[in-house]
C-alpha positions in Angstrom: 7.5 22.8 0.1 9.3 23.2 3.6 8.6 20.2 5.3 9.2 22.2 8.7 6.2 24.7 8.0 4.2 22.6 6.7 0.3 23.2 7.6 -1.6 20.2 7.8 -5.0 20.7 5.9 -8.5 18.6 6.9 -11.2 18.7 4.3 -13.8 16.6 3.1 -13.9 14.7 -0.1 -17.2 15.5 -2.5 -19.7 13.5 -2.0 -18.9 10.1 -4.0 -21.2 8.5 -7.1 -22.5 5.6 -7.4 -22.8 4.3 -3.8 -25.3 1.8 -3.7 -25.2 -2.3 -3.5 -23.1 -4.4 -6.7 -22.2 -0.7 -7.6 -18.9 1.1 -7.8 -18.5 4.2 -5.7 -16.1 7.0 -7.2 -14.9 9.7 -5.0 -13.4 12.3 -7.4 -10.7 14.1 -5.2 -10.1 17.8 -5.9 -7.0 18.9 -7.5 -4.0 20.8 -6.6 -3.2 19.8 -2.9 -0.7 17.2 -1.8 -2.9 14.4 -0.3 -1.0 12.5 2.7 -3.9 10.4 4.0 -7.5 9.5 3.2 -10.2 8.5 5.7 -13.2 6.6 4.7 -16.6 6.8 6.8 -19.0 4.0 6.2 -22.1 2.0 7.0 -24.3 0.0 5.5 -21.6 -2.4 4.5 -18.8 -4.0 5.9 -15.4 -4.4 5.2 -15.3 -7.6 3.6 -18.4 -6.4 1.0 -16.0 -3.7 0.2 -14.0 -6.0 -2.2 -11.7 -4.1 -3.9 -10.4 -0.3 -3.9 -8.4 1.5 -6.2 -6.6 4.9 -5.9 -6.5 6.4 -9.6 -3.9 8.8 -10.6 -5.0 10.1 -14.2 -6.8 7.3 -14.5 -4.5 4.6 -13.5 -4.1 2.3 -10.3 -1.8 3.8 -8.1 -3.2 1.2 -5.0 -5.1 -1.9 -5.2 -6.6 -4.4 -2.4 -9.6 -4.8 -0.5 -11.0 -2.8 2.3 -10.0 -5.9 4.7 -6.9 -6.2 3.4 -6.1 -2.4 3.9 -7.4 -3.2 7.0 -4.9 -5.2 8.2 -2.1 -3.6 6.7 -2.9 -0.7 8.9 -3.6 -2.5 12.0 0.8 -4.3 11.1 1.2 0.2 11.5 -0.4 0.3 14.9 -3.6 1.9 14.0 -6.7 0.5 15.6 -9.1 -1.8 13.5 -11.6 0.3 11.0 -14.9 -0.1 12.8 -16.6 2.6 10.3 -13.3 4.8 9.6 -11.0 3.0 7.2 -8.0 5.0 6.9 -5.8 4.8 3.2 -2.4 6.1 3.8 0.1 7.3 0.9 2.8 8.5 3.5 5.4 6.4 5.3 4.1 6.8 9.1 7.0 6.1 11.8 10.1 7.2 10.3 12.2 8.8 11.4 12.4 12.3 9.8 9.4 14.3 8.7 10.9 14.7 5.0 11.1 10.6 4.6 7.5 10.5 5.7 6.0 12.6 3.2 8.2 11.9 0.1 5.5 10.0 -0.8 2.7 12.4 -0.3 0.3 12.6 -3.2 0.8 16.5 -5.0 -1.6 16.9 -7.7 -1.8 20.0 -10.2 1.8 20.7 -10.2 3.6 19.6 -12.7 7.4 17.6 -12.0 10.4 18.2 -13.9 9.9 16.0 -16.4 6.1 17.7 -17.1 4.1 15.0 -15.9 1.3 15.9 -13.4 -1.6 14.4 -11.6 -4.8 16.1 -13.1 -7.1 13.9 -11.8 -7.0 11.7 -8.6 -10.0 9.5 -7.9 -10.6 6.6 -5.4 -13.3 3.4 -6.6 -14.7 1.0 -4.4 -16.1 -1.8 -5.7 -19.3 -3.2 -3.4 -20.7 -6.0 -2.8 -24.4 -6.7 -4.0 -25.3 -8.0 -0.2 -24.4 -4.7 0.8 -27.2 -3.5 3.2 -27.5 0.0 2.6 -24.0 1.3 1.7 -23.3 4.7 3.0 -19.5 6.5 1.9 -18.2 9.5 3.2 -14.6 10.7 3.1 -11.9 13.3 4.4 -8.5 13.7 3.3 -5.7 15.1 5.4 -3.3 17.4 2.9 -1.1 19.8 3.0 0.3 22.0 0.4 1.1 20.7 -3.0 5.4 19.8 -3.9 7.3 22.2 -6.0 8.7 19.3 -7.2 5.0 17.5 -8.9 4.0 14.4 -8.0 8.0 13.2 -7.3 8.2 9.4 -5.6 4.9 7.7 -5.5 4.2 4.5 -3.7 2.3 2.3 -5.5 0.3 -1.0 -4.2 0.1 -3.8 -6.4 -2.1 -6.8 -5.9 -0.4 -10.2 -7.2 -2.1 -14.0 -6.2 0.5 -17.4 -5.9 0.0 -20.8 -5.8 2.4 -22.7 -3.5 1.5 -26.4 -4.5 2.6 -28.3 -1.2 5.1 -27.9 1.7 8.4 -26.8 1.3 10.3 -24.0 -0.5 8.8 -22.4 -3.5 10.6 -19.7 -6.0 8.6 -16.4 -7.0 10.5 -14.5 -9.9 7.8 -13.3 -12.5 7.1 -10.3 -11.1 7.7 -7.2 -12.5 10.3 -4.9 -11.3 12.9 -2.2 -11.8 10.9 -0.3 -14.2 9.5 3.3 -13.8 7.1 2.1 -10.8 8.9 -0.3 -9.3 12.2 1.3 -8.8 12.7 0.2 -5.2 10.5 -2.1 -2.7 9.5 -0.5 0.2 7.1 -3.7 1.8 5.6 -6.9 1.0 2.7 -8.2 2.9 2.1 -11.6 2.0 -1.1 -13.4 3.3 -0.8 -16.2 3.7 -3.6 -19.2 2.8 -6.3 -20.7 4.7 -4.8 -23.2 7.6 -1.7 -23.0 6.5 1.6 -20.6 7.4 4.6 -18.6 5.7 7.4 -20.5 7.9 10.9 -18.8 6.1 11.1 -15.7 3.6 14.2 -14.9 1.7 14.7 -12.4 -1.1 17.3 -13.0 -3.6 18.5 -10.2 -6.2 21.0 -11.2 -9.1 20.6 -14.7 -7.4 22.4 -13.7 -3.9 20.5 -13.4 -0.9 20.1 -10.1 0.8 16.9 -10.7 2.8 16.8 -13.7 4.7 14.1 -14.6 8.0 11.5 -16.9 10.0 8.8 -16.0 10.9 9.4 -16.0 14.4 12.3 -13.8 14.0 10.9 -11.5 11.5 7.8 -11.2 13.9 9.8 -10.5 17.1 11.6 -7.6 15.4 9.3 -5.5 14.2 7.3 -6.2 17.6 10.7 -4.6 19.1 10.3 -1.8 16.6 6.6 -0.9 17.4 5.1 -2.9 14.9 2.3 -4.9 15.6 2.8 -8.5 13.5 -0.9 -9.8 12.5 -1.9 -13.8 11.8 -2.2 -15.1 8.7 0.2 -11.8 7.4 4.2 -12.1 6.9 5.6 -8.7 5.8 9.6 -7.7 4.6 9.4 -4.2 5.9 12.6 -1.9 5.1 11.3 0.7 7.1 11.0 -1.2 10.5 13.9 0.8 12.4 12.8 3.7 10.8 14.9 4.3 8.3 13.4 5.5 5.1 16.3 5.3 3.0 16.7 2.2 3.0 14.2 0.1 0.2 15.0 -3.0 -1.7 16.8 -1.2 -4.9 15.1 -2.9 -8.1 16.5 -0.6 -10.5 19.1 -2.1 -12.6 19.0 -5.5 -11.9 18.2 -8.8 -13.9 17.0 -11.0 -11.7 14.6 -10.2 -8.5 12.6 -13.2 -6.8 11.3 -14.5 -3.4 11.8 -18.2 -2.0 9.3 -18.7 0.1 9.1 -21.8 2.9 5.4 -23.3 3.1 4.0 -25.4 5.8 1.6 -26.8 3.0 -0.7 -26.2 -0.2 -2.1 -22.8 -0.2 -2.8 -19.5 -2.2 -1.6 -16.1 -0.7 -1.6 -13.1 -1.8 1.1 -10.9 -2.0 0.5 -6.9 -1.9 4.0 -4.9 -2.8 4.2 -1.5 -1.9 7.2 -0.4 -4.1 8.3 3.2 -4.6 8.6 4.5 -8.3 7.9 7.8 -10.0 3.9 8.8 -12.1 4.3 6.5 -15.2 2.6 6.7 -18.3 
């Protein structure tokens, strides 16, 4: 694909199954289009009774959170709040250069160099039982599938911590450098009821590269366009732009965040890191 001539496509998802209250709705996307952005319509339930969405690549979670934790993640971007069109993003909006944008587009039905291919692509969202009348629709904004398959994916991963008091607390177990995790793009970490996220540093074969307060961390990506939220601390490695420039995880033994607590609570972390299909 030329990224210069690329045609932006607008077309609505088929109708999803399964939308109805304590149910999970499916929307089974259509293949062989690259898919740069979903938009969800809904009524009849809110965001919080939305409690958990999945974006399935053959099958697999590609993205995991909640409708109000999407929520805010696009609100950090600049987007305005839902309000009945929750927008699910696979490209990296603000950079710099077209090309860096859509590297992580979505192309299914073409197959990469190594053979693998996206043959079905599917989004679930779990709803709550006190749903009213739950009501789904959905577009998708695509444009014409990679030569190159489904190339770099970004993939969302959902991971809870307990940080037992105040003070500075170590984070190490989770998985990285493999075939998904390659590189980290951002970590949004929410932080607990009543309590803050004071200090982040990230430390990689036990030397610190990433190092911030909040304050500080907050003030520059304000000065980048970025629109810090409350109760949300995010690393971002594409706040001036640059999409070149992840967290490398690839080839390292030890990964891990420190993290400076003003008391006892339990966030959760959601890390966007940039990887290829997997199995």
């Amino acid at each position: 694909m030329t990224v210069a001539n690329m045609s932006l496509i607008e077309q609505r998802v088929p109708s999803p199954e399964g939308v109805a209250a304590g149910q999970t709705a499916t929307f089974k996307c259509q293949i062989g289009r690259q898919y740069l952005e979903l938009e969800l319509m809904y009524s009849g339930v809110t965001l919080a009774q939305m409690t958990e969405i999945r974006v399935m690549a053959n099958g697999k979670a590609i993205h995991t959170y909640s409708a109000t934790e999407r929520d805010k993640m696009n609100q950090y971007m600049g987007m305005a709040p839902a309000n009945g069109i929750l927008r699910i993003p696979f490209i990296r909006s603000k950079l710099k250069t077209m090309a860096a944008e859509v590297e992580t587009g979505i192309t299914t039905g073409v197959p990469g160099p190594d053979g693998r291919q996206i043959t079905a692509f599917n989004v679930e969202i779990d709803i709550d039982p006190a749903a009213t009348a739950p009501a789904l629709e959905m577009n998708a904004t695509q444009a014409n599938p990679s030569a190159n398959g489904p190339g770099t994916i970004m993939h969302i991963k959902r991971f809870r911590r307990n940080l037992s008091g105040a003070g500075e607390f170590e984070i190490s177990d989770i998985p990285f450098g493999g075939p998904t995790t390659i590189a980290l793009n951002r970590a949004f970490l929410f932080e607990g009821s009543g309590e803050t996220i004071d200090k982040v540093k990230v430390e990689r074969n036990l030397r610190s590269i990433w190092e911030r307060s909040k304050a500080l961390n907050e003030r520059l990506q304000s000065d980048n366009k970025l629109v810090p939220q409350s109760g949300m601390v995010v690393i971002d490695k594409t706040e001036r732009g640059y999409g070149g420039d992840p967290i490398q995880l690839a080839g390292y033994n030890d990964f891990r965040y420190l993290l400076t607590s003003s008391g006892q609570q339990n966030i959760t972390m959601l890390l966007e890191t940039m990887g290829v299909l997997g199995d």
